[in-house]
NUTORLO-505487 format. One line per field, with one value per residue: chain; x, y, z of N, C-alpha, C, O in turn; residue in three letters; residue number from 1. Coordinates in steps of 0.1 Angstrom, whole numbers, plus 5000, padded with zeros to 4 digits. Example, Ala and Ser with C-alpha at 12.3 -4.5 7.8 and 13.67 -1.06 7.14 Angstrom:
REM residues 2
unit [A|A]
nc1 [5132|5128]
nc2 [4943|4978]
nc3 [5078|5071]
cac1 [5123|5137]
cac2 [4955|4989]
cac3 [5078|5071]
cc1 [5132|5129]
cc2 [4967|5000]
cc3 [5078|5079]
oc1 [5142|5134]
oc2 [4967|5011]
oc3 [5085|5080]
code [ala|ser]
pos [1|2]
REM end
This chain:
REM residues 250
unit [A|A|A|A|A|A|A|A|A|A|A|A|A|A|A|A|A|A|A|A|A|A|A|A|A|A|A|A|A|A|A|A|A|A|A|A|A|A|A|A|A|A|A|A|A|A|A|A|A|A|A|A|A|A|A|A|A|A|A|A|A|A|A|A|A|A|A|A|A|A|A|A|A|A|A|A|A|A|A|A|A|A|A|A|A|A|A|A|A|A|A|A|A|A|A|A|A|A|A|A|A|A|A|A|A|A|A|A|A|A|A|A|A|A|A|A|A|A|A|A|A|A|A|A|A|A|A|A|A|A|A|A|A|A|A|A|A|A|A|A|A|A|A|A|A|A|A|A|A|A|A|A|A|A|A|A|A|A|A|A|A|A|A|A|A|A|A|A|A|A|A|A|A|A|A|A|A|A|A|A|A|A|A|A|A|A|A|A|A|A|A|A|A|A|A|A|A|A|A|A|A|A|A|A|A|A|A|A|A|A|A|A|A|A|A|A|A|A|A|A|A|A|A|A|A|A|A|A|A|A|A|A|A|A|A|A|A|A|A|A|A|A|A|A|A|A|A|A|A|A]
nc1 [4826|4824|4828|4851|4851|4844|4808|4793|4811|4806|4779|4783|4796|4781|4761|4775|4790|4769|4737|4727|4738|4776|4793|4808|4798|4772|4776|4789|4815|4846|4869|4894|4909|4929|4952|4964|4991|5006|4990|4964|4959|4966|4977|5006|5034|5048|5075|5093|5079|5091|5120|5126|5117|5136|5158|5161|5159|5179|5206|5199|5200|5226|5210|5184|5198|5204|5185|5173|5191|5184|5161|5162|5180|5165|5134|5153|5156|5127|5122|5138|5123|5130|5122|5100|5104|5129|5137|5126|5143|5167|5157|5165|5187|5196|5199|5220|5241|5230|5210|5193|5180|5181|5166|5143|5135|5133|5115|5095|5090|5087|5058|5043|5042|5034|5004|4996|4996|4977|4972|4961|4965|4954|4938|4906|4880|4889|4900|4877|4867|4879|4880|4851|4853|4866|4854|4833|4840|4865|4898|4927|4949|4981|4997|5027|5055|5069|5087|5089|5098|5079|5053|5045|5035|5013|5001|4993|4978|4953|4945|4954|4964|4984|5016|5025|5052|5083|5117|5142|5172|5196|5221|5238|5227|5227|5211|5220|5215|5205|5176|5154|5131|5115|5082|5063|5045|5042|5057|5035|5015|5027|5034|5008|4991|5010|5002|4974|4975|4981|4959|4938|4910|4902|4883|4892|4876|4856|4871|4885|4903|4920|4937|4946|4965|4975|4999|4991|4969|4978|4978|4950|4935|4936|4913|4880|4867|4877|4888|4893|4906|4911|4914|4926|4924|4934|4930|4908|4892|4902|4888|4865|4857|4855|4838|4822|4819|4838|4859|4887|4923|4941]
nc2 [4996|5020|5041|5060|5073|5098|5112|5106|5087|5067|5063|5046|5028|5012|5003|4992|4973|4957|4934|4915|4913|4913|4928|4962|4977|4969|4944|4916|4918|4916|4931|4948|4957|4976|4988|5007|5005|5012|5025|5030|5001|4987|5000|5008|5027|5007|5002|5020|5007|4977|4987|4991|4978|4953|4964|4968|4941|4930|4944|4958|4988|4994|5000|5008|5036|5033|5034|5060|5077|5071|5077|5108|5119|5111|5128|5152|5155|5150|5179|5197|5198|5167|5147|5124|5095|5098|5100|5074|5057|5062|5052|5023|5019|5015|4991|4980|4953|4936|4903|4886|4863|4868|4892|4883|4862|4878|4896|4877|4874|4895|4901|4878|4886|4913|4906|4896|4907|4926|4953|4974|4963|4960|4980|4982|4987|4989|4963|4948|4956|4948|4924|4917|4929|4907|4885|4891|4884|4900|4908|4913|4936|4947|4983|4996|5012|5001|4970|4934|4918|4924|4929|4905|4885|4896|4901|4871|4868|4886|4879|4892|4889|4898|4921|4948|4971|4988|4973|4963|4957|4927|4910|4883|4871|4891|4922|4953|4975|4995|5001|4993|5010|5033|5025|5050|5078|5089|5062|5045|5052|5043|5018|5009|5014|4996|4970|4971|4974|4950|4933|4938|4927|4935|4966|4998|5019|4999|4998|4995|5019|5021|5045|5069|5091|5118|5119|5086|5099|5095|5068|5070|5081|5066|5050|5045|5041|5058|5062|5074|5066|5074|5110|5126|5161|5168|5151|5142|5162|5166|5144|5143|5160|5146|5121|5097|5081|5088|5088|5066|5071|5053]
nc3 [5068|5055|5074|5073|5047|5019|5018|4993|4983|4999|5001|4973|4974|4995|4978|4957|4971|4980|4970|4946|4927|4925|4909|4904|4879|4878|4863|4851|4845|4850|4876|4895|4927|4938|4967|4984|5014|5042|5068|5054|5045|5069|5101|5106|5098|5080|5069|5085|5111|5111|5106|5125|5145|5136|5139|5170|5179|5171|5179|5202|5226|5211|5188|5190|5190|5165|5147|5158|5146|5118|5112|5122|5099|5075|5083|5084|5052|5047|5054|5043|5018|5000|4975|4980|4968|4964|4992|4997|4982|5001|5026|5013|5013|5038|5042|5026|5022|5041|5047|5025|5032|5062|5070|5054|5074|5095|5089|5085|5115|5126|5115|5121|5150|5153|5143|5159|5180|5209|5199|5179|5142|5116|5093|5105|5086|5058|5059|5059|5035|5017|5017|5013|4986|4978|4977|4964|4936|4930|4919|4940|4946|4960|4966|4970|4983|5001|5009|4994|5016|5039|5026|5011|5032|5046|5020|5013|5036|5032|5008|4986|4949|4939|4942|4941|4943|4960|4952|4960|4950|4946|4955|4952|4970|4989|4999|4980|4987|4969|4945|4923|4909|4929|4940|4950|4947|4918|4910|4920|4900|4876|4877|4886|4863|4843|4850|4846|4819|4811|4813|4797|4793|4817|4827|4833|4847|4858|4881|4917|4939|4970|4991|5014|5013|5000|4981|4975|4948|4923|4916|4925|4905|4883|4884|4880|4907|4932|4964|4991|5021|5060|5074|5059|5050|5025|5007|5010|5002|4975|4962|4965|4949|4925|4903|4910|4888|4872|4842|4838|4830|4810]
cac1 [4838|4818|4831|4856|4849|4830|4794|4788|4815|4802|4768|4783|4804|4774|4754|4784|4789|4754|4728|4730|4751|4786|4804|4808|4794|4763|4773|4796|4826|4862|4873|4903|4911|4941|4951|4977|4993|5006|4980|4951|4953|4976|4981|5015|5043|5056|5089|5098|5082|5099|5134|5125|5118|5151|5173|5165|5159|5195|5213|5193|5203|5227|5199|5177|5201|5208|5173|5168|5201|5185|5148|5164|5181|5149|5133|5157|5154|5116|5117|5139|5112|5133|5110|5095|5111|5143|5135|5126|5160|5175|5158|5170|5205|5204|5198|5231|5247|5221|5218|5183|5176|5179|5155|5132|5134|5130|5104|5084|5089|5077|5046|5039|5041|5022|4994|4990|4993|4963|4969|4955|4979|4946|4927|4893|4870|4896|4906|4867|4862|4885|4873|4841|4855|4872|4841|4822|4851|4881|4913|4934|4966|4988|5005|5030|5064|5078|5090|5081|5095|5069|5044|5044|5030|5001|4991|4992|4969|4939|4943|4961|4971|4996|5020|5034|5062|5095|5119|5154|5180|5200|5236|5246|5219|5224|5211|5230|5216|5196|5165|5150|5119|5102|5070|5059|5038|5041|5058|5024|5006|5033|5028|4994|4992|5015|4994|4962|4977|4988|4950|4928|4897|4891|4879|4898|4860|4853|4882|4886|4918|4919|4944|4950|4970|4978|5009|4984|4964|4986|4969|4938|4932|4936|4902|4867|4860|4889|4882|4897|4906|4913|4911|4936|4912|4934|4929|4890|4885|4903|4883|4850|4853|4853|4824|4823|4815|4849|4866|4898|4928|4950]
cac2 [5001|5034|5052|5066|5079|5110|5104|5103|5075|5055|5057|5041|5011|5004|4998|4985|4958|4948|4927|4901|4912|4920|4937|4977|4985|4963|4937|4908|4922|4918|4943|4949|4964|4983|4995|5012|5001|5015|5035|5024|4988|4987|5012|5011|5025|4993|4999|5017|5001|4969|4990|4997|4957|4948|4967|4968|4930|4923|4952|4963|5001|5005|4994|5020|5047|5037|5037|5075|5084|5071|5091|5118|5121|5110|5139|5167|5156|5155|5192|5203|5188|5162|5138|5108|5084|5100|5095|5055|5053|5065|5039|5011|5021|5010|4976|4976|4939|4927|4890|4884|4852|4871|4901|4880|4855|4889|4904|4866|4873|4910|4899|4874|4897|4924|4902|4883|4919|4931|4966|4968|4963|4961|4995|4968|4993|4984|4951|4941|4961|4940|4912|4918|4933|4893|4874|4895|4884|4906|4906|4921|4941|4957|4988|5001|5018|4991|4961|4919|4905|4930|4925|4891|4881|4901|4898|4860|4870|4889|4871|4894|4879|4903|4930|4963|4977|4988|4960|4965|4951|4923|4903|4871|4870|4903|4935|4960|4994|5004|4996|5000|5017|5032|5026|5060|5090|5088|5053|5041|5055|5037|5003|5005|5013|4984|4957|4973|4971|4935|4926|4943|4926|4946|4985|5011|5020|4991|4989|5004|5020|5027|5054|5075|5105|5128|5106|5081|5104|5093|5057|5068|5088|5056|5043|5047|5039|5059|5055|5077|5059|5081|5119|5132|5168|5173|5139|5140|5174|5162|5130|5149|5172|5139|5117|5077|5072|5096|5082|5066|5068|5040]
cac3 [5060|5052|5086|5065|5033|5016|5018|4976|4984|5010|4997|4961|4978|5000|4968|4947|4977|4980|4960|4945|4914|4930|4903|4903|4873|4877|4851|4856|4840|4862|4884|4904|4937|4939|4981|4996|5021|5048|5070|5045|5048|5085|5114|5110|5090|5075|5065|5096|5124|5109|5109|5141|5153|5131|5148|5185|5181|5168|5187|5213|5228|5198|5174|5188|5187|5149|5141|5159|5132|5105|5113|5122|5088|5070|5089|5073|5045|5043|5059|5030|5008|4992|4969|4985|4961|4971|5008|5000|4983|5013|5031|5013|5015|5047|5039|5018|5026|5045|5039|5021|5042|5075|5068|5053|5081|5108|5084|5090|5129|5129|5110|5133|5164|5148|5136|5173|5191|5214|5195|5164|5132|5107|5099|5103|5076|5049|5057|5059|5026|5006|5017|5004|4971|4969|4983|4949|4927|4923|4926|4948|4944|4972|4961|4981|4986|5010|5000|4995|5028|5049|5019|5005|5038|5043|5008|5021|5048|5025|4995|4975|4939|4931|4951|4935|4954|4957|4954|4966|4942|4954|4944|4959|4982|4999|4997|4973|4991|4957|4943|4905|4908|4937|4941|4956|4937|4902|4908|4917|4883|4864|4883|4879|4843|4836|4855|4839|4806|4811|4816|4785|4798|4832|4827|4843|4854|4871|4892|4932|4946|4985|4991|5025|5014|4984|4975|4965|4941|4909|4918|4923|4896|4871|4886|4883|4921|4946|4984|5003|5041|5068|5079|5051|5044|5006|4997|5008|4992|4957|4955|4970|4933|4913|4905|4911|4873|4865|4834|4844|4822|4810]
cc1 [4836|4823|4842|4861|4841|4822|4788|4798|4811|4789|4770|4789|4792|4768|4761|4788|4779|4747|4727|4737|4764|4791|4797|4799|4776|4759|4787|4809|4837|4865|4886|4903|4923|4943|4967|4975|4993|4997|4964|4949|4961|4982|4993|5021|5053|5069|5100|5094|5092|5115|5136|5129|5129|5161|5174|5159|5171|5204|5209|5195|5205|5214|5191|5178|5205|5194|5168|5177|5191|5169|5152|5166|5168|5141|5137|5155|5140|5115|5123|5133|5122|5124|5108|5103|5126|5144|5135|5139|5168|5173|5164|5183|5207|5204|5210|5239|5247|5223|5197|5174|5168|5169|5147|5127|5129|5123|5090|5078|5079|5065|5039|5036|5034|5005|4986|4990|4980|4960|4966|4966|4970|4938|4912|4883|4876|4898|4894|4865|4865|4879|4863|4840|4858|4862|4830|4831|4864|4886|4917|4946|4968|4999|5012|5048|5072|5080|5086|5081|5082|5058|5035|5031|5013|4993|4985|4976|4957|4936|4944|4965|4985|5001|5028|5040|5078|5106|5135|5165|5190|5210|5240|5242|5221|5217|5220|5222|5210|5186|5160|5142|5112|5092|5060|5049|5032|5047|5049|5015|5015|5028|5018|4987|4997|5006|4980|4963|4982|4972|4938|4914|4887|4894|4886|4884|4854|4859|4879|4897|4915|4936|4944|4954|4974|4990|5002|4973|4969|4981|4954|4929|4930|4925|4890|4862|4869|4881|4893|4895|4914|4907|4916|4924|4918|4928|4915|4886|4891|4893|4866|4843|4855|4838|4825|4829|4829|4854|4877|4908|4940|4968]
cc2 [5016|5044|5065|5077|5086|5103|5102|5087|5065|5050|5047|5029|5003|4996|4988|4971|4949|4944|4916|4897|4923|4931|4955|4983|4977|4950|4926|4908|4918|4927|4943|4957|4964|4989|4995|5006|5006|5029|5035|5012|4982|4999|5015|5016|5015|4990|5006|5015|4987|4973|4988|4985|4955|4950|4966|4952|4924|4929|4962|4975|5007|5001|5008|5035|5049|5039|5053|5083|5081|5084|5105|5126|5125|5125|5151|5169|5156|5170|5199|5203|5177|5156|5128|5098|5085|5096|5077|5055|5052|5054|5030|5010|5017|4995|4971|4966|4931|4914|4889|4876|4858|4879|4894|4870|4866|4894|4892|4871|4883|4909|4892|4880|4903|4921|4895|4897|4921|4944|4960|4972|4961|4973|4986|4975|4987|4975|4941|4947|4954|4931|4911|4922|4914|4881|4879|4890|4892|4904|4920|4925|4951|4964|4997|5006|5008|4979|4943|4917|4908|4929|4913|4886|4886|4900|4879|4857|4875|4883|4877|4884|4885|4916|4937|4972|4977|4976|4965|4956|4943|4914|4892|4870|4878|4914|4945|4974|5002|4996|5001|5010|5021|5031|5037|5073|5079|5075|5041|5041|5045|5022|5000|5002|5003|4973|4959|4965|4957|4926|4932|4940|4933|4963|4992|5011|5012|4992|5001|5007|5025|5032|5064|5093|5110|5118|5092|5083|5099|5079|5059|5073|5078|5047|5046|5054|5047|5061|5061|5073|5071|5098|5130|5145|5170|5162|5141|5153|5168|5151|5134|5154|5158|5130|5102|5072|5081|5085|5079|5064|5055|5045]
cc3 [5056|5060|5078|5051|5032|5013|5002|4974|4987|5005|4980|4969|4986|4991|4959|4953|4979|4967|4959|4930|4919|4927|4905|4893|4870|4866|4856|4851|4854|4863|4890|4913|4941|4959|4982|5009|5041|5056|5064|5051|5064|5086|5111|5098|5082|5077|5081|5108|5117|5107|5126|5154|5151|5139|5156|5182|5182|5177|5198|5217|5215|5189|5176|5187|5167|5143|5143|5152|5124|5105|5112|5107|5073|5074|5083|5062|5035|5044|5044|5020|4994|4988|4976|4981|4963|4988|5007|4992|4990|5022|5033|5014|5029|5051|5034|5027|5037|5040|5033|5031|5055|5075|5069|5071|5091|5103|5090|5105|5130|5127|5120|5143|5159|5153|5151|5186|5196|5204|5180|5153|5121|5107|5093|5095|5061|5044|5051|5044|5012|5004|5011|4988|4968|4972|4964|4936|4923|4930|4932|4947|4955|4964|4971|4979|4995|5003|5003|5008|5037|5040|5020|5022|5044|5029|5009|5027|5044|5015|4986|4962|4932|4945|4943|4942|4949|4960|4951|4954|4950|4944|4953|4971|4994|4988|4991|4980|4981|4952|4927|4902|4921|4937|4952|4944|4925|4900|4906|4904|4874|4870|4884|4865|4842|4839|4846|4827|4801|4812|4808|4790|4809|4821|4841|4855|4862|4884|4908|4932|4961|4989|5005|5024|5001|4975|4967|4951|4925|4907|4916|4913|4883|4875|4885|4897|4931|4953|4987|5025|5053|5072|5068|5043|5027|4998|4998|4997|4974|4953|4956|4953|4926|4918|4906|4892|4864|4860|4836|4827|4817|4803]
oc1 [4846|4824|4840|4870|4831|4822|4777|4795|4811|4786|4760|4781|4792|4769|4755|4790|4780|4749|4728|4740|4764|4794|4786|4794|4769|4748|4794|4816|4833|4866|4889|4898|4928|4933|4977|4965|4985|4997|4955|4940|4958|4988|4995|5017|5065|5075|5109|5102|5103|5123|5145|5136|5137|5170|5186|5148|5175|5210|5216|5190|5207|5219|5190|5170|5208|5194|5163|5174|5186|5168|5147|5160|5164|5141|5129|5153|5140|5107|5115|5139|5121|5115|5118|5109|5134|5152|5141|5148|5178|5182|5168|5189|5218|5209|5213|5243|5255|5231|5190|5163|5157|5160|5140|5117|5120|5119|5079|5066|5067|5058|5029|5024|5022|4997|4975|4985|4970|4948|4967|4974|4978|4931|4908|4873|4868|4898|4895|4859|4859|4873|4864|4831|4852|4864|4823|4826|4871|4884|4913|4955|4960|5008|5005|5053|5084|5074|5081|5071|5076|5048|5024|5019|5004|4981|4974|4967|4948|4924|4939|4969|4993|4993|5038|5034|5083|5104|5138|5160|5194|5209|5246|5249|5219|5217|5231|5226|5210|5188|5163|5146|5103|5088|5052|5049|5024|5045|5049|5009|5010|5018|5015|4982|4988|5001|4974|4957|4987|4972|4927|4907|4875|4902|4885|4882|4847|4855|4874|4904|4906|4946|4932|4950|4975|4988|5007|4969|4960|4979|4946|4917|4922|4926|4889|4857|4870|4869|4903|4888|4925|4895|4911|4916|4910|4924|4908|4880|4884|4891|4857|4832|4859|4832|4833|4838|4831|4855|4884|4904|4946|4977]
oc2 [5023|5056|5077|5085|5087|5092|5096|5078|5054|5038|5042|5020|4991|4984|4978|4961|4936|4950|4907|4887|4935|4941|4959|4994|4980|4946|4930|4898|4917|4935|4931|4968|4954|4994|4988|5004|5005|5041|5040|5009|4970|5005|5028|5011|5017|4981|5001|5018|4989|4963|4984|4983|4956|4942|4964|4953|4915|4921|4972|4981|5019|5003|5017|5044|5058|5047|5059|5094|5092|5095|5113|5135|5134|5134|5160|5181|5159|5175|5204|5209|5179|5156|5121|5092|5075|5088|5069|5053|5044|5047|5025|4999|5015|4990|4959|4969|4924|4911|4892|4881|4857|4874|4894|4871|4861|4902|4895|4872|4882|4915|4896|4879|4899|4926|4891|4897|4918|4946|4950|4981|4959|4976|4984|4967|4981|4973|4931|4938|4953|4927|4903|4920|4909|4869|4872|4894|4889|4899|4931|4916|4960|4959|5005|5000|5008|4978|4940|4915|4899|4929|4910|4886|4879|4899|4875|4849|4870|4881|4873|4873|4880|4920|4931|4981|4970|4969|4969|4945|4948|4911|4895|4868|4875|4914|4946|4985|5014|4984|5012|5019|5014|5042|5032|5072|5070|5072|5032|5031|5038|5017|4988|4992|4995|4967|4949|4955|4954|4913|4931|4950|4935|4967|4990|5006|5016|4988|5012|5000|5033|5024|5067|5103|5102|5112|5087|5074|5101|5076|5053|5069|5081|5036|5055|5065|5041|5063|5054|5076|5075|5099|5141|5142|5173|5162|5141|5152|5167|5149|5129|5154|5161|5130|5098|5065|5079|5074|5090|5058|5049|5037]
oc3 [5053|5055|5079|5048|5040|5007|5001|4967|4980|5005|4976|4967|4986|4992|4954|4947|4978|4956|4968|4924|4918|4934|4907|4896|4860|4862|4865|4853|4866|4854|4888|4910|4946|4963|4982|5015|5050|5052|5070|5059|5066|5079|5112|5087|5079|5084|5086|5117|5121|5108|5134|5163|5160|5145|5159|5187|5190|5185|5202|5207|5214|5178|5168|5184|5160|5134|5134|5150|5119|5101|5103|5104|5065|5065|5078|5058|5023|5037|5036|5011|4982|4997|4979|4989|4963|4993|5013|5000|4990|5026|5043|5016|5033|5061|5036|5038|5043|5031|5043|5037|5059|5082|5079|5078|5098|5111|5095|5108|5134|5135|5127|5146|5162|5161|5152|5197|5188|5201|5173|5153|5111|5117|5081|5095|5054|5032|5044|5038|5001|4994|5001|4980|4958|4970|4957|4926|4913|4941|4931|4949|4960|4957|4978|4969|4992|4992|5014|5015|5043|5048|5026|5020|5044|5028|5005|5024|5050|5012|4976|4965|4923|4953|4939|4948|4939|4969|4941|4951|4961|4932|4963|4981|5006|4975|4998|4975|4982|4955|4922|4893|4925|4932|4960|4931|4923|4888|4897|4900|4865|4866|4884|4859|4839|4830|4840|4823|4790|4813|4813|4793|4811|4812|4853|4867|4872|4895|4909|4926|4962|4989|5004|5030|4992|4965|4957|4943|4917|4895|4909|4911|4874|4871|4894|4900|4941|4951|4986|5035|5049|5072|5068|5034|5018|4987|4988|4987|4964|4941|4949|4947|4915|4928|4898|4886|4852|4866|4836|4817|4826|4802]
code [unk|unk|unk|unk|unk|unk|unk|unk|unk|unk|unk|unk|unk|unk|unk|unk|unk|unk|unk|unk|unk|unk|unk|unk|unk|unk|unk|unk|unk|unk|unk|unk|unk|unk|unk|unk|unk|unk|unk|unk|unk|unk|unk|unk|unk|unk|unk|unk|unk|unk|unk|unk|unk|unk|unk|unk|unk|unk|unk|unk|unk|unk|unk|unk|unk|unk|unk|unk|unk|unk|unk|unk|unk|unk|unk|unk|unk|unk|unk|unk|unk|unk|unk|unk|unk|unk|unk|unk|unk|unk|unk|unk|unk|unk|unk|unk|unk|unk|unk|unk|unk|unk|unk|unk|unk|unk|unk|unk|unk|unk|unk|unk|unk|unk|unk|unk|unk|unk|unk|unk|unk|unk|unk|unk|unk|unk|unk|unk|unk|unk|unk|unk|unk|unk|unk|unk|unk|unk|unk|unk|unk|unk|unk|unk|unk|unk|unk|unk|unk|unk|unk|unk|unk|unk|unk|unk|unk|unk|unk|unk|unk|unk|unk|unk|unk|unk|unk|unk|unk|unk|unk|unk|unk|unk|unk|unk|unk|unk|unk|unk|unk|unk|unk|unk|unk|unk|unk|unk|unk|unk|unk|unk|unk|unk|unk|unk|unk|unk|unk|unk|unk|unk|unk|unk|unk|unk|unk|unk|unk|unk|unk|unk|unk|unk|unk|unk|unk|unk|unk|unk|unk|unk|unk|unk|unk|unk|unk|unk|unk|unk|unk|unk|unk|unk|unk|unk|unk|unk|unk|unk|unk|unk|unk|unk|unk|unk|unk|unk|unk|unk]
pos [1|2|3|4|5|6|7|8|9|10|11|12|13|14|15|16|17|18|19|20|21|22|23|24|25|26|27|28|29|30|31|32|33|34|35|36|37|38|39|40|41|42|43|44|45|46|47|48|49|50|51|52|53|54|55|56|57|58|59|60|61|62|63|64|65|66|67|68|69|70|71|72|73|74|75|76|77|78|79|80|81|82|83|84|85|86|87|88|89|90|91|92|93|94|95|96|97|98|99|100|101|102|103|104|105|106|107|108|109|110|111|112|113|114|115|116|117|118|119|120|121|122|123|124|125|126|127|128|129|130|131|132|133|134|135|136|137|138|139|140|141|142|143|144|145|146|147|148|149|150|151|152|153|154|155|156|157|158|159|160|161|162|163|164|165|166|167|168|169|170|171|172|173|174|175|176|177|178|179|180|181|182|183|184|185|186|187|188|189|190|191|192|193|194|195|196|197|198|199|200|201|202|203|204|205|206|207|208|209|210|211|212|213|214|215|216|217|218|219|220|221|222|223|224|225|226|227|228|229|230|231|232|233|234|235|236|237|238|239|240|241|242|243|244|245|246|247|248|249|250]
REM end
């Protein structure tokens, strides 16, 4: 799971996973492990390869030319630098009066397919890392920007106990096209915070977050332990300048 991470990292999680006393801070206190999702803990973009499935499953051609509208849009609107959280609102807007049932029922399918593909749909440094965080005792939280039906089921699948994400608002068992809170940036720091502060007994200090890209920085900063996963050089160089034992705030 080390392939990944700066080496003041890797050399701390080797140690923090081994022994024969699990916990992080060498004492048997409770911990949590916080991960991003998409790209951290799976290859893929969640929310749109599952547009992606949705649509050319149901409407086949047109499906894939509504999917290269909605990117494209998405697209301009990253270039102009709208906010992230504005971009997943946009998203969900196109869920508006969807039927709940069906999604979820074609989010089940997608997962399935994914998970039984030859290609890989687990980033296997991550997936094995949790594991070992919940084999030593903690729990596990998925925090993410996408939402339950493409969640819930993977958190299923590692043994998540809890999933922090954006969650689409819904009326008479559809989709209404808006959502409460994203769970992006600074959505994540709030959604963390609250879950912390809902559990007095764990330490900021103990806990892990595994994070990918700058956008999860507002996450990782509320931990003792961040883990940077991938190649992302801002995110290694910000997490490079902090120290394992950095005081997290609540």
């Amino acid at each position: 799971m080390t392939d990944h991470l700066p080496g003041y990292l890797a050399d701390y999680v080797r140690a923090s996973l081994s022994g024969t006393d699990p916990s992080p801070s060498g004492t048997d206190r409770p911990y949590i492990v916080f991960s991003d999702v998409d790209e951290t803990l799976i290859t893929v973009k969640s929310m749109f390869d599952f547009l992606h499935y949705q649509l050319v499953r149901r409407h086949g051609a047109a499906g894939e030319e509504e999917y290269e509208r909605i990117t494209a849009v998405i697209g301009r609107r990253a270039a102009d630098g709208a906010p992230r959280s504005d971009i997943n609102r946009f998203y969900y807007g196109q869920y508006a009066g969807e039927s709940v049932e069906t999604i979820t029922r074609l989010a089940d399918d997608w997962f399935t397919e994914r998970t039984t593909s030859t290609r890989g749909f687990y980033i296997d440094s991550t997936r094995r890392a949790l594991r070992e965080h919940r084999a030593a005792g903690a729990a596990l939280v998925l925090v993410s920007g996408s939402f339950p039906p493409l969640l819930e089921p993977l958190a299923r699948e590692i043994g998540a106990e809890t999933v922090l994400c954006t969650r689409p608002l819904t009326e008479d068992g559809r989709y209404t096209g808006e959502v409460a809170t994203p769970v992006i940036g600074e959505g994540k720091r709030a959604a963390v915070l609250a879950h912390l502060a809902a559990r007095p007994a764990v330490d900021p200090r103990d806990c892990f977050a595994y994070g990918d890209h700058l956008s999860d920085v507002p996450m990782l900063e509320l931990v003792g332990h961040p883990v940077a996963v991938g190649e992302d050089p801002e995110l290694r160089a910000h997490l490079a300048a902090r120290r394992p034992e950095t005081t997290a705030t609540r």
